[in-house]
C-alpha positions as CSV (number, residue, x, y, z in Angstrom):
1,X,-7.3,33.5,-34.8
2,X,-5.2,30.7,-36.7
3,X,-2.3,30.4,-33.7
4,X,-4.8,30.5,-30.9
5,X,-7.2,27.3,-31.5
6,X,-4.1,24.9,-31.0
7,X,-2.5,26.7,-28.3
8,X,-6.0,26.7,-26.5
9,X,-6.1,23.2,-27.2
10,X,-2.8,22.1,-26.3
11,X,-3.6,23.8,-23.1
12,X,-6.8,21.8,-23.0
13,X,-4.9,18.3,-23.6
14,X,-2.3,19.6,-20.8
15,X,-4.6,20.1,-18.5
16,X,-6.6,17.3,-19.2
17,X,-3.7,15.0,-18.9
18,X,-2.7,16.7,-15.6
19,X,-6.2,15.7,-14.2
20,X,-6.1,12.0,-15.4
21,X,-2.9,11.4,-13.6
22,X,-4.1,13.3,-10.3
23,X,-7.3,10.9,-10.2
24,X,-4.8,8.2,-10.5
25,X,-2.3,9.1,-7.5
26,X,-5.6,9.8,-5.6
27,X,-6.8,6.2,-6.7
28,X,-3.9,5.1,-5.2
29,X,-3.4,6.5,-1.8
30,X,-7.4,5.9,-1.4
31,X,-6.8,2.3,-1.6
32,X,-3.4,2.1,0.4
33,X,-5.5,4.3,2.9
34,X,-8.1,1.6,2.9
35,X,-6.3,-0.8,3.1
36,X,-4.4,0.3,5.8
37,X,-7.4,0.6,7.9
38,X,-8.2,-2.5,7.4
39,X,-5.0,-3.9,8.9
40,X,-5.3,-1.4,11.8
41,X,-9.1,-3.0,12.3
42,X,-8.5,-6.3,12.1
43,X,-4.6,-6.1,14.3
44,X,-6.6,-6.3,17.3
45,X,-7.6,-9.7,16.4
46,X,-3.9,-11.2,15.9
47,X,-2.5,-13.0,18.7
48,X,0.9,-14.4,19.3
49,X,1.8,-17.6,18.0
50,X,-0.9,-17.8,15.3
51,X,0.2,-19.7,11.8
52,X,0.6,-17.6,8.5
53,X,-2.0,-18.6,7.4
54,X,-4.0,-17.4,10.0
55,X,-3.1,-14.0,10.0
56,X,-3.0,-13.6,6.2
57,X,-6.7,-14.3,6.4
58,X,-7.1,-11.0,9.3
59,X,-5.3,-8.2,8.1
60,X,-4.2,-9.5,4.9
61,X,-0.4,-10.9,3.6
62,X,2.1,-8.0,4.8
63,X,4.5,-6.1,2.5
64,X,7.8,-7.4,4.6
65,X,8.0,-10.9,6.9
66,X,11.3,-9.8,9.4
67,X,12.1,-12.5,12.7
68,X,13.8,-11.3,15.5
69,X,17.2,-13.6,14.9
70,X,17.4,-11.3,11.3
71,X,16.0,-13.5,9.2
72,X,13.4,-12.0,6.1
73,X,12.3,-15.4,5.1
74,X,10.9,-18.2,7.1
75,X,13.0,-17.8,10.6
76,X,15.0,-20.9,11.9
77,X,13.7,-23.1,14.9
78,X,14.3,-20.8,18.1
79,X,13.2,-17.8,16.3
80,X,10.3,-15.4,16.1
81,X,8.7,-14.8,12.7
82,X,7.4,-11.2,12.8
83,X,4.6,-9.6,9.8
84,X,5.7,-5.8,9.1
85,X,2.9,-3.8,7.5
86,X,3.5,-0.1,6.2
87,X,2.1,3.1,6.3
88,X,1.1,4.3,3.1
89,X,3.1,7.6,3.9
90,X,6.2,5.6,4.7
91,X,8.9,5.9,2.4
């Protein structure tokens, strides 16, 4: 009875910890989920030639800013600034 009260309890902890770190990951993807819903919602509402500003306050800041002339940072005169948003199941 000595060797089976910490094996049932390191089975306990084990499984305990497996739980607390599945209830994070699905923490996670919730909010990316809802997030992402919120940028698909709100999208409809953007319209071309709006300021930064502007659209931050819509769907929210995006994870990658890439302009048509290559550019990942604010695009020279002449080119188009375009707001990238992700899928959560993107890699």
């Amino acid at each position: 009875m000595g060797l089976q009260a910490p094996r049932i309890r390191k089975r306990v902890i084990f499984g305990l910890v497996c739980v607390f770190l599945l209830l994070i990951v699905g923490v996670r993807e919730t909010i990316a989920f809802v997030r992402w819903s919120e940028v698909k919602r709100e999208f409809a509402s953007v319209q071309a030639g709006q300021t930064r500003i502007a659209i931050a306050g819509k769907p929210g800041m995006p994870k990658l800013d890439a302009g048509r002339c290559g550019v990942i940072a604010d695009a020279p005169p002449g080119c188009a600034s375009e707001f990238v948003y992700g899928h959560p199941l993107a890699p």
